[in-house]
MOPAC internal coordinates of N, CA, C and O (Angstrom, degrees):
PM7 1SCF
backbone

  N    0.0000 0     0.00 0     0.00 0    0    0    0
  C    1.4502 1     0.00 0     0.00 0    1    0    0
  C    1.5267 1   111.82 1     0.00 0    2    1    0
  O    1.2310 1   115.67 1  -161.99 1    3    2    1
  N    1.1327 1   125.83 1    18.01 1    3    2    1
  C    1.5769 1   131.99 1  -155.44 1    5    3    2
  C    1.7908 1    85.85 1   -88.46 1    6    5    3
  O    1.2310 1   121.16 1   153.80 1    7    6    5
  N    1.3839 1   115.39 1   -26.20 1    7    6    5
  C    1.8290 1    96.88 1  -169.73 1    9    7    6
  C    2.0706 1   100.62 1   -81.22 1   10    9    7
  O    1.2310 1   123.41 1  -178.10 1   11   10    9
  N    1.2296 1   111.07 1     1.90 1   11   10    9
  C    1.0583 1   113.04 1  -175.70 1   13   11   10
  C    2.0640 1   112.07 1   -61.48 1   14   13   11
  O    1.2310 1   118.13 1   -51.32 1   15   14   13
  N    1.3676 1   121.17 1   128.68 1   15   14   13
  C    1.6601 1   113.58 1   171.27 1   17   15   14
  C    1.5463 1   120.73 1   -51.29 1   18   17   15
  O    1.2310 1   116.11 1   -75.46 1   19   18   17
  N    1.2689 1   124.99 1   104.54 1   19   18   17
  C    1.0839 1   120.27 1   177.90 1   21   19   18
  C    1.6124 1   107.27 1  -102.87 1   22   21   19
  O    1.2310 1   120.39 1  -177.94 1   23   22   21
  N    1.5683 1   116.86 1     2.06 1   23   22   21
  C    1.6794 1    91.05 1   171.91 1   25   23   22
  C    2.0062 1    90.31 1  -165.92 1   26   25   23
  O    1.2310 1   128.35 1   -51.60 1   27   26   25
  N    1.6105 1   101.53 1   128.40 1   27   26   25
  C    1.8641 1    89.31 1   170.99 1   29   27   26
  C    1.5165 1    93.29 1  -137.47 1   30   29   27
  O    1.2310 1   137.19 1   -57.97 1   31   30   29
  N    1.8802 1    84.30 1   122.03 1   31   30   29
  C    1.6520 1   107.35 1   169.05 1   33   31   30
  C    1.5749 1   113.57 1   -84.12 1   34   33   31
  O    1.2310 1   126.82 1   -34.18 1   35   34   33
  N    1.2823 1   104.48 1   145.82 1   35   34   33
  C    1.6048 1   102.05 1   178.01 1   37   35   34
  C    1.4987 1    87.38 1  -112.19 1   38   37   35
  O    1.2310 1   120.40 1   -45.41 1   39   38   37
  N    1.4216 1   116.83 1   134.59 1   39   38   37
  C    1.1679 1   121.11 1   178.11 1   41   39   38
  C    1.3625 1   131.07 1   -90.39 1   42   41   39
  O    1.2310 1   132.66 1   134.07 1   43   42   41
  N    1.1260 1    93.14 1   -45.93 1   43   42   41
  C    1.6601 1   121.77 1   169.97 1   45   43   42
  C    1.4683 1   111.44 1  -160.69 1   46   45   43
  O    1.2310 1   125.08 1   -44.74 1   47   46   45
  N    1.9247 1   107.85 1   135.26 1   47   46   45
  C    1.1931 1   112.14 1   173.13 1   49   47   46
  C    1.8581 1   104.72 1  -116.06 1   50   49   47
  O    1.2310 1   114.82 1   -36.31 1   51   50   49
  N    1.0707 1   127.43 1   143.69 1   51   50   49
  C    1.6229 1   123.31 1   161.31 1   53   51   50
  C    1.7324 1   115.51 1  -146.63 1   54   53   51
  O    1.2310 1   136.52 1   -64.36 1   55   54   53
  N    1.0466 1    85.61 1   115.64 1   55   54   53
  C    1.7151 1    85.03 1  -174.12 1   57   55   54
  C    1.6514 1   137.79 1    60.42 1   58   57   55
  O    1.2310 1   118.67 1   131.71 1   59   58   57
  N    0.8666 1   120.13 1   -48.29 1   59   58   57
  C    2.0710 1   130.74 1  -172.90 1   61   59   58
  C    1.4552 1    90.32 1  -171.67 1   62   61   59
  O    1.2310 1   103.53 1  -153.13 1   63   62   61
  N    1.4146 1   147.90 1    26.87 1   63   62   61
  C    0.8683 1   161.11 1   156.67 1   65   63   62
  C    1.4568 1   148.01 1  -102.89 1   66   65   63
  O    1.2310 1   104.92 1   -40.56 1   67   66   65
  N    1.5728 1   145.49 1   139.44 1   67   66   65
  C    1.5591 1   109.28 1  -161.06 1   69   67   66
  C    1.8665 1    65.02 1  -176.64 1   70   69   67
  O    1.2310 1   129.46 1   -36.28 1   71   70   69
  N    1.2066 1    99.37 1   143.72 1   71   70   69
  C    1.8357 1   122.05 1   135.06 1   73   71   70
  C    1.1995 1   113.92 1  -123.17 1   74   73   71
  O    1.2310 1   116.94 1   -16.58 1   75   74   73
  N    1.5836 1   123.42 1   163.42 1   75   74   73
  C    1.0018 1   131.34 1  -152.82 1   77   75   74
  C    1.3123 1   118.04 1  -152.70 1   78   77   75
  O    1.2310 1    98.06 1   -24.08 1   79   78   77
  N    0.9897 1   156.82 1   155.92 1   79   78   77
  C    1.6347 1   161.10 1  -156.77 1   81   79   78
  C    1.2995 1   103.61 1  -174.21 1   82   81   79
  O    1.2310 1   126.72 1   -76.70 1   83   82   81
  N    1.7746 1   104.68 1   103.30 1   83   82   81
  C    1.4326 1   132.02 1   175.03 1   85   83   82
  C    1.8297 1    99.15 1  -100.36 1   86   85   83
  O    1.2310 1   128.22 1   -53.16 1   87   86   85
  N    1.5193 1   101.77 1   126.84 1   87   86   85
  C    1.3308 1    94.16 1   161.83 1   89   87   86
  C    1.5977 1   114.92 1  -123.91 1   90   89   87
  O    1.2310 1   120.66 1   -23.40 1   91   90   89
  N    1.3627 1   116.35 1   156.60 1   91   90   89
  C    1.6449 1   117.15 1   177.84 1   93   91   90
  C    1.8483 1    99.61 1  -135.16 1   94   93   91
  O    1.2310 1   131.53 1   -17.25 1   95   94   93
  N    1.0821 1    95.35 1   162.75 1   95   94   93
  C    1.8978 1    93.92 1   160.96 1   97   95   94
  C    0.9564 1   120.07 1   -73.19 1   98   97   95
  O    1.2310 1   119.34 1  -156.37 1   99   98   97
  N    1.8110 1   118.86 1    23.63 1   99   98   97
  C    1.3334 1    89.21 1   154.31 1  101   99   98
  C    1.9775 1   113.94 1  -162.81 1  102  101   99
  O    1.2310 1   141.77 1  -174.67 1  103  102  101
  N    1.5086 1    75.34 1     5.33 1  103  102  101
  C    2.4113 1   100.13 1   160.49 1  105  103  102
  C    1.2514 1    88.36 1  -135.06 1  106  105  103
  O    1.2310 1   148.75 1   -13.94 1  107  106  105
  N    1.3762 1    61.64 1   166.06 1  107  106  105
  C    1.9374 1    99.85 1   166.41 1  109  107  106
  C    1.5725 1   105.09 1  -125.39 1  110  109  107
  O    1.2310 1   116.65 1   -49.03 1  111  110  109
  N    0.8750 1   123.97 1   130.97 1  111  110  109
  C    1.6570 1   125.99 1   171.23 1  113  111  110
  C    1.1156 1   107.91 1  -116.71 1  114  113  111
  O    1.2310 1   132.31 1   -40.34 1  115  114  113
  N    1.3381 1    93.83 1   139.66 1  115  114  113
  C    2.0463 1   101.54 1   165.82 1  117  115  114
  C    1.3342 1    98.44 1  -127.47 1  118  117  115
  O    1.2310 1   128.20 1   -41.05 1  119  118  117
  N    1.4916 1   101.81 1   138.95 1  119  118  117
  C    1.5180 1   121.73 1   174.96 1  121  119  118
  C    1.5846 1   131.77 1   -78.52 1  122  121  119
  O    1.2310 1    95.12 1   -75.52 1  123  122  121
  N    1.0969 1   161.07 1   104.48 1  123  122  121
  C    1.3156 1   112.57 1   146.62 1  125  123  122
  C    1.5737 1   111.06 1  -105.46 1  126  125  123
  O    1.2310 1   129.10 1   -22.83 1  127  126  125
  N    1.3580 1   100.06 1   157.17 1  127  126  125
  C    1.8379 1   105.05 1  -167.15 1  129  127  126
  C    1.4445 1   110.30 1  -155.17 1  130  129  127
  O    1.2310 1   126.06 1   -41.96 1  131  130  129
  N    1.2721 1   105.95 1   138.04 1  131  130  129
  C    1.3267 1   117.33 1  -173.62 1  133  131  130
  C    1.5828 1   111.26 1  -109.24 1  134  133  131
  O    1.2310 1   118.64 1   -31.05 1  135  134  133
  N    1.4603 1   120.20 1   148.95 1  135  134  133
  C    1.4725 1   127.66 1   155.65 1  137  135  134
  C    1.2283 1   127.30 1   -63.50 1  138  137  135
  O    1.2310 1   111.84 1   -75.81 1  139  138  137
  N    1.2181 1   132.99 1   104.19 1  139  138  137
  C    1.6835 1   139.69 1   165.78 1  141  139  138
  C    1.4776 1   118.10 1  -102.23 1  142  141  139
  O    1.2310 1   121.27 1   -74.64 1  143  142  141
  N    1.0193 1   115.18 1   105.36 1  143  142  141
  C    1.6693 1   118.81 1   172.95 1  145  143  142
  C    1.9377 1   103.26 1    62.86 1  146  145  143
  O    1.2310 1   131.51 1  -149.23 1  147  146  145
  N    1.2364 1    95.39 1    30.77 1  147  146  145
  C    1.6373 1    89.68 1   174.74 1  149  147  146
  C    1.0284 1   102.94 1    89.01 1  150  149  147
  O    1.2310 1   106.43 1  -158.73 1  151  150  149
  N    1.7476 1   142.83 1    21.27 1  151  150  149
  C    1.3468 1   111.18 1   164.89 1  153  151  150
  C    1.7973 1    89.29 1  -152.68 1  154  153  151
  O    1.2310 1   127.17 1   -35.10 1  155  154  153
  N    1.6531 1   103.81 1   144.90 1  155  154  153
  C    1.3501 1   114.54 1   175.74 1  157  155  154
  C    1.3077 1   114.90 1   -52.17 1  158  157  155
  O    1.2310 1   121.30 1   -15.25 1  159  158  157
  N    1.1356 1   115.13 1   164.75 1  159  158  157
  C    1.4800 1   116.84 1   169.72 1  161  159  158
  C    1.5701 1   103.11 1  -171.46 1  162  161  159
  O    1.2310 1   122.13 1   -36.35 1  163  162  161
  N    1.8262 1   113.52 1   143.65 1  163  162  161
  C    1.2619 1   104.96 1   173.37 1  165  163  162
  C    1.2536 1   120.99 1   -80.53 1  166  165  163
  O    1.2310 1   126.71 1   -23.59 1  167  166  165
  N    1.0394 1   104.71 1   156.41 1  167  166  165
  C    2.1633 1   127.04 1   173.76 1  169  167  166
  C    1.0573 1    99.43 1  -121.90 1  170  169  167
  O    1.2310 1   105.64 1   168.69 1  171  170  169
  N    1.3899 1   144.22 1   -11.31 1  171  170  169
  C    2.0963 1   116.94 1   165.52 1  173  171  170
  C    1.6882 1    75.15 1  -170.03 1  174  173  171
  O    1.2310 1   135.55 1    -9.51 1  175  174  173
  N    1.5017 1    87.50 1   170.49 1  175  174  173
  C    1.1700 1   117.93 1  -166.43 1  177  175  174
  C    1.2580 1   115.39 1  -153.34 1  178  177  175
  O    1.2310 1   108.70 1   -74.91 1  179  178  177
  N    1.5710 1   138.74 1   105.09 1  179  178  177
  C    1.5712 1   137.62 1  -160.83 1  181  179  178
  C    1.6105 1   107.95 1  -130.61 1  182  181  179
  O    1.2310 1   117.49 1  -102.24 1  183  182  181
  N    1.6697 1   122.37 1    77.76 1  183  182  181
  C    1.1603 1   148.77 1   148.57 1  185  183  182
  C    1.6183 1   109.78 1   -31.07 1  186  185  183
  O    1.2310 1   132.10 1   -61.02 1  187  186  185
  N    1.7488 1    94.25 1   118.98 1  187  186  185
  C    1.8652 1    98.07 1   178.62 1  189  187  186
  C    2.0652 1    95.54 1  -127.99 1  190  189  187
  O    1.2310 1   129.39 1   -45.07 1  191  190  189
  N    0.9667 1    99.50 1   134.93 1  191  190  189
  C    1.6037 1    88.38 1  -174.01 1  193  191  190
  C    1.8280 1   100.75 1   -97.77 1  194  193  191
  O    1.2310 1   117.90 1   -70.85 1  195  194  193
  N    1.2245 1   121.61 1   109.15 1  195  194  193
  C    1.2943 1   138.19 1   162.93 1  197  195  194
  C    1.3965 1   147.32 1   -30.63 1  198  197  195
  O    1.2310 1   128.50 1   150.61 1  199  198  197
  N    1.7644 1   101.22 1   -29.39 1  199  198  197
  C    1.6300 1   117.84 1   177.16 1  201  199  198
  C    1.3184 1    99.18 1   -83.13 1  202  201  199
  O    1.2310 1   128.68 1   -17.66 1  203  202  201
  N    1.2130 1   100.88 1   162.34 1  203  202  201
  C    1.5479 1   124.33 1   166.46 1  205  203  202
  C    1.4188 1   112.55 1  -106.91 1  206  205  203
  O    1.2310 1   120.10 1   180.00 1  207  206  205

């Protein structure tokens, strides 16, 4: 269960805008995501793999 989300930071939001910091046991994701017609959506995506 380690790929399971155990924590999402919102880092900064401004306007139609948002990054984001997803963590699991075993990435880290960072977001950035924009508002379209009322609903988030991602624009990049920067995968860090966590184990040693």
């Amino acid at each position: 269960m380690a790929d399971r989300v155990q924590r999402i930071d919102v880092l900064d939001v401004y306007r139609d805008a948002a990054s984001v910091k997803v963590v699991t046991g075993l990435w880290i994701d960072y977001m950035h995501l924009s508002k379209l017609n009322g609903e988030w959506r991602v624009l990049d995506l920067v995968l860090q793999y966590t184990c040693k």
